[in-house]
N, C-alpha and C positions, 0 to 999 in steps of 0.2 A: 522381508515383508513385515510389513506393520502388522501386532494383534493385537484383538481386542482387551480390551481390560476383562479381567474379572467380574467386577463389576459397574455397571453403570455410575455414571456421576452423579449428583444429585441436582434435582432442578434451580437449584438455589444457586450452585456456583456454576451450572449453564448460562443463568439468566445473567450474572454480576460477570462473569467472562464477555456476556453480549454488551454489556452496557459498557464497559473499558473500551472495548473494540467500534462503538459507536460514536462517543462523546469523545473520551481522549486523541483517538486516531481523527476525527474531526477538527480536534485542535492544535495538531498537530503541523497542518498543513498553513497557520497562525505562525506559530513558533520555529517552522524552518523558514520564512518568508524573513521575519527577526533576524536568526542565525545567519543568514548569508548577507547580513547589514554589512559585517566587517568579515568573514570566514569565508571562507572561499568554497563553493558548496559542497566538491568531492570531496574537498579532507576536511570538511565538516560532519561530513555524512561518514564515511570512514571513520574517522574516532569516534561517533556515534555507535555503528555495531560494533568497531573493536572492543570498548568500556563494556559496553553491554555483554557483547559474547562473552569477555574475559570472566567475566561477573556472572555470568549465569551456567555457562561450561563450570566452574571451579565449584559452583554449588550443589550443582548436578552430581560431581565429582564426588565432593564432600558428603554429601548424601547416601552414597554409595553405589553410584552409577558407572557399569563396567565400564572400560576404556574401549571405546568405538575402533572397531576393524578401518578396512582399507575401503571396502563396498558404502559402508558408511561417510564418512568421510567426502567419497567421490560424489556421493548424492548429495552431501551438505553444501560443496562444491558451486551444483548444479546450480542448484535451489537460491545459493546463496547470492550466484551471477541472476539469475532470472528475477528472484522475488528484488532486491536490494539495487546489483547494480545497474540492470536497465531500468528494473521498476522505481524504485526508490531515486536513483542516481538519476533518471529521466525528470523526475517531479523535482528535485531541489536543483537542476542544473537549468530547469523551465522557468520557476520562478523569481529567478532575474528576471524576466521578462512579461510573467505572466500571474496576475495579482490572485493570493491565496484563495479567495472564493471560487473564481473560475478554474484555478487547477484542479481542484478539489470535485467539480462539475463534472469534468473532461475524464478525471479519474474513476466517477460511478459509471463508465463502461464497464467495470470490467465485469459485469455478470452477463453483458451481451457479449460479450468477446467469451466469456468461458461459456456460453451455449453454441457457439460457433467452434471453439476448439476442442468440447465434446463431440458434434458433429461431425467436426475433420477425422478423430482418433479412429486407429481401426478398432469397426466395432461399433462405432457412436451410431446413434439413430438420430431420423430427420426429424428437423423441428416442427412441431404443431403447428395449428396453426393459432392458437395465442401465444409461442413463442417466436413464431414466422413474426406476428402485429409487434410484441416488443421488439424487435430489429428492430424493422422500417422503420417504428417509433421512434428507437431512440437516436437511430443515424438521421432523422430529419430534426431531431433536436440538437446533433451536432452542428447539422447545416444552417438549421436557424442562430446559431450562436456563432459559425464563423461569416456568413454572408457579409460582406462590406456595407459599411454605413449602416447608422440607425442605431447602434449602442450608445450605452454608455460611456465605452471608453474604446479608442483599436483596439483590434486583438492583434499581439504578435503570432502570427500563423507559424512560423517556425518551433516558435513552445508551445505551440497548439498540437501540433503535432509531433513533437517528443512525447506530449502527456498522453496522448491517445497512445500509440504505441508502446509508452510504459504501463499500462493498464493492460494492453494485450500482452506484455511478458509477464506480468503477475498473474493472469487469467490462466495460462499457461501450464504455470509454478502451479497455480493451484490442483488443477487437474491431473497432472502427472507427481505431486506428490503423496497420491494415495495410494501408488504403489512404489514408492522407493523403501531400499532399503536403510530408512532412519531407525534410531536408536529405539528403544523403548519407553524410554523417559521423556517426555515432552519439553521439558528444560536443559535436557543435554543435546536435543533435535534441536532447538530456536537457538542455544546456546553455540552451536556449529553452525548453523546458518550462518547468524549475523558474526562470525568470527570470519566464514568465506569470505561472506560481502564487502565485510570493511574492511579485507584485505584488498578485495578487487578493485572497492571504491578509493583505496588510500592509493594504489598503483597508477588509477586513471586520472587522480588526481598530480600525482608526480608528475607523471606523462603530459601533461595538461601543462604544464609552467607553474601551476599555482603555488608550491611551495617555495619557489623564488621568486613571485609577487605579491608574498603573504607577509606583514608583518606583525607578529603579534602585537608591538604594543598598540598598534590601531583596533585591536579589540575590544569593543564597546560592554561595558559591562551587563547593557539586555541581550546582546547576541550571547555572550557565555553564557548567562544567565536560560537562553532557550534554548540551547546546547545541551546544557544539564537537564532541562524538564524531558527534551527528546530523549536524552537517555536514558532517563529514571522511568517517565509514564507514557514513552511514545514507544522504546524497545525492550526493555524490561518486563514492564507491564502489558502494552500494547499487542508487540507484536507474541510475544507470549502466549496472551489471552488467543490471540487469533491462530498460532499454530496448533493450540493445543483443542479449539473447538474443533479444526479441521479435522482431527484425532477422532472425536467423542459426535459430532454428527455430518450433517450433509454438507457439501460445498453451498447448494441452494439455501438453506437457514444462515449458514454462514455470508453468503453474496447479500444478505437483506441488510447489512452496515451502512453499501451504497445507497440506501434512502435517507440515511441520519446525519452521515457525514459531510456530503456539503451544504445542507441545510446549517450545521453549527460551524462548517467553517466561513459561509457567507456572512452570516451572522458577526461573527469574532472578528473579519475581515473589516467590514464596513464598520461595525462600534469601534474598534480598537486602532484600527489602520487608516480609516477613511475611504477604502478599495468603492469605485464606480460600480455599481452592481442597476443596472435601470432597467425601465419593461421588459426591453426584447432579451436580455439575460436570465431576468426571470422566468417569463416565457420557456425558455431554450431549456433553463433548470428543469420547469415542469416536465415541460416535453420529456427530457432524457430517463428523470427520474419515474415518468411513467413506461415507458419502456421497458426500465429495471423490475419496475410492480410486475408487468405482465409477464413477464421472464419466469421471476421468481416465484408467481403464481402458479403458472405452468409444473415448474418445476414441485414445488412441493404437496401438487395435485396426485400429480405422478408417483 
Protein backbone atom coordinates (compact mmCIF):
# COMPACT_ATOMS: atom_id res chain seq x y z
CA UNK A 1 0.00 0.00 0.00
CA UNK A 2 1.07 3.38 -0.93
CA UNK A 3 1.98 6.00 2.24
CA UNK A 4 1.90 9.21 2.64
CA UNK A 5 4.84 11.20 2.48
CA UNK A 6 6.04 12.89 5.48
CA UNK A 7 5.61 15.82 4.38
CA UNK A 8 3.39 17.49 2.06
CA UNK A 9 4.67 18.84 -1.24
CA UNK A 10 4.82 22.31 -1.82
CA UNK A 11 2.40 24.31 -3.78
CA UNK A 12 4.82 25.38 -6.17
CA UNK A 13 5.83 22.06 -7.71
CA UNK A 14 1.94 20.91 -7.42
CA UNK A 15 0.99 23.68 -9.53
CA UNK A 16 4.31 23.22 -12.34
CA UNK A 17 3.41 19.13 -12.03
CA UNK A 18 -0.28 20.46 -13.15
CA UNK A 19 0.93 22.55 -15.80
CA UNK A 20 3.40 19.57 -17.57
CA UNK A 21 0.36 17.39 -17.39
CA UNK A 22 -1.85 20.10 -18.96
CA UNK A 23 0.17 21.70 -21.84
CA UNK A 24 2.76 19.08 -22.59
CA UNK A 25 0.35 15.99 -22.51
CA UNK A 26 -2.00 18.30 -24.75
CA UNK A 27 0.80 18.28 -27.11
CA UNK A 28 1.43 15.28 -27.24
CA UNK A 29 -1.47 14.01 -28.90
CA UNK A 30 0.42 16.64 -32.05
CA UNK A 31 3.48 14.79 -31.78
CA UNK A 32 2.17 11.04 -31.82
CA UNK A 33 -0.11 11.98 -34.94
CA UNK A 34 3.94 13.08 -36.51
CA UNK A 35 5.34 9.96 -35.20
CA UNK A 36 3.22 7.29 -36.77
CA UNK A 37 4.12 9.50 -40.34
CA UNK A 38 6.53 6.78 -41.01
CA UNK A 39 6.64 4.43 -37.35
CA UNK A 40 4.37 2.02 -37.03
CA UNK A 41 2.38 3.20 -33.92
CA UNK A 42 2.90 0.10 -31.42
CA UNK A 43 6.70 -0.06 -31.72
CA UNK A 44 6.54 3.49 -31.74
CA UNK A 45 4.81 3.80 -28.61
CA UNK A 46 6.76 0.70 -27.13
CA UNK A 47 10.27 2.29 -27.54
CA UNK A 48 8.48 5.27 -26.19
CA UNK A 49 7.97 3.75 -22.58
CA UNK A 50 10.77 1.38 -23.01
CA UNK A 51 13.50 4.62 -23.29
CA UNK A 52 11.64 6.22 -20.84
CA UNK A 53 11.17 3.50 -18.19
CA UNK A 54 14.77 2.34 -18.77
CA UNK A 55 15.70 5.94 -18.00
CA UNK A 56 13.74 6.73 -15.21
CA UNK A 57 13.82 2.99 -13.33
CA UNK A 58 17.82 3.25 -13.47
CA UNK A 59 17.55 6.80 -11.78
CA UNK A 60 15.22 5.83 -9.32
CA UNK A 61 17.82 3.08 -8.74
CA UNK A 62 20.68 5.35 -8.59
CA UNK A 63 19.14 7.42 -6.20
CA UNK A 64 18.73 4.88 -3.94
CA UNK A 65 15.54 3.30 -4.39
CA UNK A 66 15.17 -0.40 -2.96
CA UNK A 67 14.80 -3.02 -5.63
CA UNK A 68 10.94 -3.64 -6.08
CA UNK A 69 9.42 -7.07 -4.73
CA UNK A 70 7.21 -9.49 -6.82
CA UNK A 71 3.71 -7.58 -5.51
CA UNK A 72 5.17 -4.74 -6.98
CA UNK A 73 6.08 -5.46 -10.11
CA UNK A 74 2.80 -7.43 -10.66
CA UNK A 75 1.01 -4.07 -10.05
CA UNK A 76 3.34 -2.34 -12.44
CA UNK A 77 2.21 -4.95 -14.64
CA UNK A 78 -1.17 -4.09 -14.33
CA UNK A 79 -1.11 -0.66 -14.50
CA UNK A 80 1.26 -0.72 -17.29
CA UNK A 81 -1.39 -2.94 -19.65
CA UNK A 82 -4.27 -0.50 -18.60
CA UNK A 83 -2.74 3.11 -18.30
CA UNK A 84 -0.34 2.55 -21.81
CA UNK A 85 -1.33 -0.50 -23.70
CA UNK A 86 -5.15 -0.16 -24.05
CA UNK A 87 -4.95 3.47 -23.06
CA UNK A 88 -2.19 4.87 -24.71
CA UNK A 89 -1.82 2.00 -27.46
CA UNK A 90 -5.80 2.66 -28.14
CA UNK A 91 -4.90 6.58 -28.94
CA UNK A 92 -1.84 6.21 -31.22
CA UNK A 93 -3.28 3.05 -33.06
CA UNK A 94 -6.58 5.55 -33.53
CA UNK A 95 -4.80 8.20 -34.89
CA UNK A 96 -4.22 6.64 -38.27
CA UNK A 97 -7.57 7.38 -38.51
CA UNK A 98 -8.68 9.91 -36.36
CA UNK A 99 -7.03 13.66 -36.64
CA UNK A 100 -5.11 14.82 -33.22
CA UNK A 101 -7.66 17.29 -32.01
CA UNK A 102 -10.62 15.03 -32.01
CA UNK A 103 -8.69 12.29 -30.35
CA UNK A 104 -7.72 14.34 -27.78
CA UNK A 105 -11.63 15.33 -27.42
CA UNK A 106 -12.76 11.73 -27.24
CA UNK A 107 -9.92 11.20 -24.74
CA UNK A 108 -11.46 14.16 -22.00
CA UNK A 109 -13.90 11.13 -21.04
CA UNK A 110 -12.08 9.94 -18.88
CA UNK A 111 -13.10 11.85 -15.70
CA UNK A 112 -16.80 10.60 -16.81
CA UNK A 113 -15.76 7.11 -17.15
CA UNK A 114 -13.70 7.42 -13.67
CA UNK A 115 -17.01 8.67 -11.99
CA UNK A 116 -18.70 5.75 -13.34
CA UNK A 117 -15.90 3.21 -12.35
CA UNK A 118 -15.89 4.72 -8.85
CA UNK A 119 -19.60 4.06 -8.94
CA UNK A 120 -19.18 0.50 -10.15
CA UNK A 121 -16.17 -0.34 -7.26
CA UNK A 122 -17.39 -2.03 -4.31
CA UNK A 123 -18.18 0.55 -2.02
CA UNK A 124 -18.48 3.46 -4.55
CA UNK A 125 -21.37 5.74 -3.96
CA UNK A 126 -24.18 6.96 -6.54
CA UNK A 127 -23.74 9.91 -8.35
CA UNK A 128 -25.24 13.37 -7.50
CA UNK A 129 -26.99 14.78 -9.24
CA UNK A 130 -24.48 17.34 -10.80
CA UNK A 131 -22.50 14.51 -11.39
CA UNK A 132 -25.65 12.41 -12.84
CA UNK A 133 -25.95 16.20 -15.41
CA UNK A 134 -22.02 15.65 -16.28
CA UNK A 135 -22.82 12.10 -17.71
CA UNK A 136 -25.66 12.93 -19.78
CA UNK A 137 -23.62 15.95 -20.62
CA UNK A 138 -20.85 14.71 -21.83
CA UNK A 139 -22.38 11.39 -23.62
CA UNK A 140 -24.66 13.84 -25.58
CA UNK A 141 -21.34 15.54 -26.51
CA UNK A 142 -20.19 12.30 -27.67
CA UNK A 143 -23.26 11.96 -29.80
CA UNK A 144 -23.24 15.32 -31.16
CA UNK A 145 -19.63 14.71 -32.35
CA UNK A 146 -20.31 11.14 -33.82
CA UNK A 147 -23.86 11.89 -35.57
CA UNK A 148 -23.35 11.47 -39.57
CA UNK A 149 -23.10 14.51 -41.62
CA UNK A 150 -22.66 18.20 -40.78
CA UNK A 151 -18.81 18.08 -39.74
CA UNK A 152 -16.19 19.20 -40.70
CA UNK A 153 -14.65 16.26 -41.81
CA UNK A 154 -16.10 12.10 -41.33
CA UNK A 155 -15.35 10.77 -38.29
CA UNK A 156 -13.88 7.21 -38.58
CA UNK A 157 -16.21 5.65 -35.93
CA UNK A 158 -14.06 2.66 -35.46
CA UNK A 159 -11.10 5.05 -33.96
CA UNK A 160 -13.81 6.76 -32.37
CA UNK A 161 -14.26 4.22 -30.60
CA UNK A 162 -10.98 2.72 -29.61
CA UNK A 163 -10.57 6.34 -28.17
CA UNK A 164 -13.52 6.12 -26.07
CA UNK A 165 -12.65 2.97 -24.63
CA UNK A 166 -8.92 3.77 -24.21
CA UNK A 167 -10.03 6.59 -21.87
CA UNK A 168 -12.26 4.14 -20.02
CA UNK A 169 -8.94 1.90 -19.30
CA UNK A 170 -6.98 4.79 -18.07
CA UNK A 171 -10.05 5.93 -16.00
CA UNK A 172 -9.80 2.50 -14.61
CA UNK A 173 -5.86 2.65 -14.02
CA UNK A 174 -6.57 5.61 -12.30
CA UNK A 175 -8.79 4.43 -9.72
CA UNK A 176 -7.49 1.21 -8.70
CA UNK A 177 -4.05 2.70 -8.57
CA UNK A 178 -4.61 4.05 -5.28
CA UNK A 179 -4.46 1.04 -3.82
CA UNK A 180 -1.78 -1.07 -5.32
CA UNK A 181 1.01 -2.03 -3.99
CA UNK A 182 3.64 0.53 -5.89
CA UNK A 183 7.01 1.38 -4.78
CA UNK A 184 7.50 4.39 -2.64
CA UNK A 185 9.28 6.37 -5.07
CA UNK A 186 7.17 7.92 -7.65
CA UNK A 187 9.94 7.62 -10.20
CA UNK A 188 10.60 3.98 -9.58
CA UNK A 189 6.37 3.47 -9.85
CA UNK A 190 6.25 5.59 -13.59
CA UNK A 191 9.51 4.07 -14.16
CA UNK A 192 7.99 0.30 -13.93
CA UNK A 193 4.88 1.24 -15.39
CA UNK A 194 6.13 2.49 -18.69
CA UNK A 195 8.83 -0.46 -18.69
CA UNK A 196 5.35 -3.02 -18.51
CA UNK A 197 3.75 -1.14 -21.17
CA UNK A 198 6.34 -0.94 -23.64
CA UNK A 199 6.93 -4.24 -23.21
CA UNK A 200 3.26 -5.11 -23.84
CA UNK A 201 3.01 -2.28 -26.57
CA UNK A 202 6.43 -3.72 -28.37
CA UNK A 203 4.78 -7.35 -28.14
CA UNK A 204 1.46 -6.13 -29.82
CA UNK A 205 3.32 -4.59 -31.99
CA UNK A 206 5.38 -7.83 -33.11
CA UNK A 207 2.08 -9.48 -33.16
CA UNK A 208 0.63 -7.03 -35.41
CA UNK A 209 3.18 -7.58 -38.58
CA UNK A 210 4.51 -4.26 -37.98
CA UNK A 211 8.10 -5.02 -37.49
CA UNK A 212 8.20 -6.69 -40.90
CA UNK A 213 6.46 -3.87 -42.57
CA UNK A 214 8.56 -1.41 -40.82
CA UNK A 215 11.55 0.00 -42.59
CA UNK A 216 13.64 2.13 -40.90
CA UNK A 217 15.20 3.96 -43.64
CA UNK A 218 11.60 5.37 -44.47
CA UNK A 219 11.93 7.19 -41.26
CA UNK A 220 11.28 10.82 -41.56
CA UNK A 221 13.29 12.83 -39.64
CA UNK A 222 10.10 14.90 -37.94
CA UNK A 223 8.65 11.47 -36.84
CA UNK A 224 12.08 10.69 -34.94
CA UNK A 225 12.32 13.94 -34.26
CA UNK A 226 8.49 13.57 -32.23
CA UNK A 227 9.50 10.29 -31.07
CA UNK A 228 12.15 11.86 -28.94
CA UNK A 229 9.83 14.99 -27.69
CA UNK A 230 7.35 12.01 -26.50
CA UNK A 231 10.02 10.52 -24.84
CA UNK A 232 11.78 13.29 -23.11
CA UNK A 233 8.30 15.71 -22.35
CA UNK A 234 5.34 13.34 -22.99
CA UNK A 235 6.94 10.23 -20.61
CA UNK A 236 9.69 11.41 -18.75
CA UNK A 237 8.25 14.35 -17.77
CA UNK A 238 4.68 13.93 -18.57
CA UNK A 239 3.60 10.97 -17.50
CA UNK A 240 5.76 11.50 -14.47
CA UNK A 241 4.17 14.62 -13.53
CA UNK A 242 0.82 12.77 -13.65
CA UNK A 243 1.75 9.59 -11.55
CA UNK A 244 3.22 11.36 -9.14
CA UNK A 245 0.18 14.08 -8.59
CA UNK A 246 -1.84 10.90 -8.31
CA UNK A 247 0.43 10.14 -5.22
CA UNK A 248 0.28 13.75 -3.45
CA UNK A 249 -3.72 14.56 -4.29
CA UNK A 250 -7.12 13.63 -5.56
CA UNK A 251 -7.84 11.84 -8.74
CA UNK A 252 -10.77 14.78 -9.05
CA UNK A 253 -7.87 17.77 -9.19
CA UNK A 254 -5.90 15.45 -11.16
CA UNK A 255 -9.11 14.53 -13.91
CA UNK A 256 -9.18 18.65 -14.34
CA UNK A 257 -6.12 18.28 -17.39
CA UNK A 258 -9.14 17.01 -19.43
CA UNK A 259 -10.29 20.78 -19.83
CA UNK A 260 -6.67 22.04 -21.12
CA UNK A 261 -5.77 19.38 -23.08
CA UNK A 262 -7.83 19.25 -26.12
CA UNK A 263 -8.25 22.64 -26.06
CA UNK A 264 -4.13 22.79 -26.91
CA UNK A 265 -4.32 19.96 -28.91
CA UNK A 266 -7.13 21.39 -31.17
CA UNK A 267 -5.13 24.21 -31.33
CA UNK A 268 -1.48 22.55 -32.45
CA UNK A 269 -3.79 20.32 -34.57
CA UNK A 270 -5.35 22.91 -36.81
CA UNK A 271 -2.16 25.70 -36.81
CA UNK A 272 0.48 23.08 -37.28
CA UNK A 273 -1.50 20.14 -39.21
CA UNK A 274 -4.39 21.78 -40.89
CA UNK A 275 -6.80 18.89 -39.00
CA UNK A 276 -10.78 20.06 -40.04
CA UNK A 277 -11.84 21.11 -36.65
CA UNK A 278 -15.71 23.16 -37.77
CA UNK A 279 -18.87 24.20 -35.59
CA UNK A 280 -20.50 21.03 -34.89
CA UNK A 281 -16.80 19.84 -33.43
CA UNK A 282 -16.57 22.65 -31.48
CA UNK A 283 -19.87 22.45 -30.20
CA UNK A 284 -19.34 18.62 -29.37
CA UNK A 285 -15.88 19.90 -27.60
CA UNK A 286 -17.89 22.37 -25.54
CA UNK A 287 -20.50 20.01 -24.88
CA UNK A 288 -17.98 17.17 -23.51
CA UNK A 289 -15.82 19.39 -21.79
CA UNK A 290 -18.60 20.70 -19.90
CA UNK A 291 -19.56 17.62 -18.57
CA UNK A 292 -16.03 17.05 -17.32
CA UNK A 293 -16.55 20.78 -15.44
CA UNK A 294 -19.62 19.33 -13.71
CA UNK A 295 -17.95 16.06 -12.87
CA UNK A 296 -15.06 17.57 -11.52
CA UNK A 297 -17.07 20.29 -9.73
CA UNK A 298 -18.89 17.67 -7.95
CA UNK A 299 -16.20 15.91 -7.20
CA UNK A 300 -14.02 18.57 -5.52
CA UNK A 301 -17.20 20.03 -3.67
CA UNK A 302 -17.21 16.74 -1.89
Amino acid sequence: MNRPSAAPPSRALVLAAFGVVYLVWGSTYLAIRVAIESIPPFLMAGTRFLVAGALMYGWSRLRGAPRPGRPAWGAALLLGALFLLFGNGGVVWAEQFVASGLAAVLVALMPIWTALVEWARPGGRRPGLMTTAGLLTGFAGVALLLAPGGGAAEIHRVGALVLILASLSWAIASVISRNMPLPESGAQSSGMQMLAGGALLTVAGLATGEAAAFDPGAMSPRSLGALLYLITFGSLLGFGAFTWLLRVTSPARVATYAYVNPVVAVILGWALLGEPFGPRELAAAAVIVGGVALITTAKLRA
